[in-house]
C-alpha positions as CSV (number, residue, x, y, z in Angstrom):
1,X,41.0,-23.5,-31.2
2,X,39.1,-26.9,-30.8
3,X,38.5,-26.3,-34.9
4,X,42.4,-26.4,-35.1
5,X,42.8,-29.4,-32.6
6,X,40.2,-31.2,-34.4
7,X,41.7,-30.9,-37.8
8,X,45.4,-31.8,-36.8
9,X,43.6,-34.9,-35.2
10,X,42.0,-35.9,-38.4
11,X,45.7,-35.4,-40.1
12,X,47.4,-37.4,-37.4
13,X,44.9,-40.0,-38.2
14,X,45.3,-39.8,-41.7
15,X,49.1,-40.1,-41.6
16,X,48.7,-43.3,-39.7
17,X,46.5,-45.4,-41.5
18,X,48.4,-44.2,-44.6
19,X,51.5,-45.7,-43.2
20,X,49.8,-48.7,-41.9
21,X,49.8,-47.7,-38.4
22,X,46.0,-49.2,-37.4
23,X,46.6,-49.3,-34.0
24,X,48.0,-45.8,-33.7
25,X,45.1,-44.7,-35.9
26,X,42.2,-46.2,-33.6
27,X,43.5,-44.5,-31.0
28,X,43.8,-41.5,-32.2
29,X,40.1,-41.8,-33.4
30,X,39.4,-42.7,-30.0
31,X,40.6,-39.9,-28.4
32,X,39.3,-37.6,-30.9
33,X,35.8,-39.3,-29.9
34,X,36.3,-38.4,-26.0
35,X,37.4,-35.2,-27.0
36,X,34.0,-34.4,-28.8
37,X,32.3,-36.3,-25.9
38,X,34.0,-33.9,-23.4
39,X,33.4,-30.8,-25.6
40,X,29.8,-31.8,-25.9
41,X,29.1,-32.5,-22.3
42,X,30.8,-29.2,-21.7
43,X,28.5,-27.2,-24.2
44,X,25.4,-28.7,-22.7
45,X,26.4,-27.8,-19.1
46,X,27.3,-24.5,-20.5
47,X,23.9,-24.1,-22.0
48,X,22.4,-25.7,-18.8
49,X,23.7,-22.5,-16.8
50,X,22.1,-20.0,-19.6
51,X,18.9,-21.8,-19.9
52,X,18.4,-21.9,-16.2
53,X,19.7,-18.0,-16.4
54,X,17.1,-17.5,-19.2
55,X,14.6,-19.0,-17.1
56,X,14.9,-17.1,-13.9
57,X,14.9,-13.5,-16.0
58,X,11.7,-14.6,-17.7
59,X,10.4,-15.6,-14.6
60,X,11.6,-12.2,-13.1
61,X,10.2,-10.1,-16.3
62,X,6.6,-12.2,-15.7
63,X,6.2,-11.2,-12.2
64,X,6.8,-7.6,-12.7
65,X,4.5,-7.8,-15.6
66,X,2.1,-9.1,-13.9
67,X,2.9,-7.1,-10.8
68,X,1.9,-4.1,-13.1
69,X,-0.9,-5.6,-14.5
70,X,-2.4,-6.0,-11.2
71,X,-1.3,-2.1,-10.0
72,X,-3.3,-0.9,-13.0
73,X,-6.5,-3.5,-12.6
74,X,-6.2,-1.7,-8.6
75,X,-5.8,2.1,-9.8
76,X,-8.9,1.2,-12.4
77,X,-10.9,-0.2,-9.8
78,X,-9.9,2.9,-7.3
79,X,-11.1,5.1,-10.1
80,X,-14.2,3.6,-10.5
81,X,-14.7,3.3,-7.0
82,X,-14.7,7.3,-7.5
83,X,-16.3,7.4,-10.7
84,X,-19.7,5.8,-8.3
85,X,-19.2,7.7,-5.7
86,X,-19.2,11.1,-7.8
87,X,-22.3,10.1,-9.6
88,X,-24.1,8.8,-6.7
89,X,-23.4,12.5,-5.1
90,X,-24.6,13.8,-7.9
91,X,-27.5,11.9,-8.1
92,X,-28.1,13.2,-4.4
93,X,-27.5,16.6,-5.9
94,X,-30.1,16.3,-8.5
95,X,-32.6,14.9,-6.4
96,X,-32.1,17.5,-3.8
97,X,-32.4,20.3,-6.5
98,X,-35.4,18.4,-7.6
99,X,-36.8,19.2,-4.4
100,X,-35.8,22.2,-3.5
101,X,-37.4,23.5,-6.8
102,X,-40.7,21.9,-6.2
103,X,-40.6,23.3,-3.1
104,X,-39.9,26.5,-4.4
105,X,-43.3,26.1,-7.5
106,X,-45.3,25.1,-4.1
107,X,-44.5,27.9,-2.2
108,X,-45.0,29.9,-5.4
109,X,-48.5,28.9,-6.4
110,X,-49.7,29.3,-2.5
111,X,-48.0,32.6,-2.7
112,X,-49.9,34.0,-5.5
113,X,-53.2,32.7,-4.0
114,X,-52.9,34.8,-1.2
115,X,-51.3,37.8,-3.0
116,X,-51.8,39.3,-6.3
117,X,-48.5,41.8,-7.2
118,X,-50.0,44.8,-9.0
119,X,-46.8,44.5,-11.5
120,X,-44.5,41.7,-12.9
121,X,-42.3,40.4,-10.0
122,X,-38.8,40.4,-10.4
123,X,-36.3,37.8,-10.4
124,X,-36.0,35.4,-7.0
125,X,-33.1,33.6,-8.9
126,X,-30.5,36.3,-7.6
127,X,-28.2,35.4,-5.1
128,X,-29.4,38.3,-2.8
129,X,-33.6,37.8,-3.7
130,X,-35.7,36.0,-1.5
131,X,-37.0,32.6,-2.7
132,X,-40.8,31.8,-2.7
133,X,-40.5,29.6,0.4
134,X,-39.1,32.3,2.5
135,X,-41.7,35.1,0.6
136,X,-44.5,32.6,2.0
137,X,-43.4,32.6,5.1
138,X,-42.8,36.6,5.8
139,X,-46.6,36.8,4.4
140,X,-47.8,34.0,7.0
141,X,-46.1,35.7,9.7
142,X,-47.7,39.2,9.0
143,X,-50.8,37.9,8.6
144,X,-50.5,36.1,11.6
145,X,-49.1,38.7,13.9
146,X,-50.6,42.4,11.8
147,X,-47.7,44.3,13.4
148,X,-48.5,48.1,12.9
149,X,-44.9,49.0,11.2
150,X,-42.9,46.8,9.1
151,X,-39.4,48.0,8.4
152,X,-37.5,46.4,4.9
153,X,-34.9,47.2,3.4
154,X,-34.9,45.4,0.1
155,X,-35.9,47.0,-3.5
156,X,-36.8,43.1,-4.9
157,X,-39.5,40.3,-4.6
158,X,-39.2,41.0,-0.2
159,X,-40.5,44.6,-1.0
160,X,-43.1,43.7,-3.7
């Protein structure tokens, strides 16, 4: 539309200078001039609008960006925050199986210094066998007490 408008303007002013109308032609050229001014200054409030439009949905798209960025640096730190604590329990682990098995060699060695099994002994790694420690300690309390009768009801290390 303002294409149109313009090129009927340039016409009009065409048409007067060609007929020797100056004065009619300068104004013509002047109000073609405002006309572009206004159009202009209309344009750049237009884009003044968008920009500042533009603006606020990049601002927008930043802070959720970074508002995710900061949820996923939290849910890695929570992780690792678990990540320590399940290898310092397992540490804890390890160390207490550490000592529960030299524990377990200790009681062993003493156990076999005080009593020689006439045949291989079996297994004390079942869940229902008798460890070492608590072998050491049934032969520590016979010794100590020598009861006359000793009931068990076992068919592993406990009745070797």
């Amino acid at each position: 539309m303002a294409l149109v408008a313009s090129a009927l303007l340039g016409v009009a002013i065409a048409a007067a200078a060609a007929a020797g109308w100056q004065s009619l032609a300068t104004a013509l050229i002047g109000l073609t001039t405002t006309l572009a001014l206004l159009a202009f200054m209309q344009l750049r409030r237009r884009l003044s609008v968008q920009i500042k439009d533009l603006a606020k949905r990049f601002d927008a798209a930043q802070d959720r960006i970074l508002g995710s960025v900061e949820n996923e640096g939290r849910i890695a730190a929570d992780r690792q925050g678990s990540l320590a604590a399940g290898q310092r329990r397992l540490a804890g682990d390890v160390t207490k199986i550490q000592r529960e098995q030299t524990a377990e060699t200790d009681a062993l060695l003493q156990l076999f210094r005080e009593f020689e099994p006439r045949a291989p002994m079996p297994s004390a790694r079942t869940r229902w066998a008798m460890d070492p420690t608590g072998l050491l300690e049934v032969l520590f309390l016979i010794g100590r007490k020598q009861p006359k009768v000793v009931l068990e009801l076992g068919s592993g290390t406990s009745s070797i």
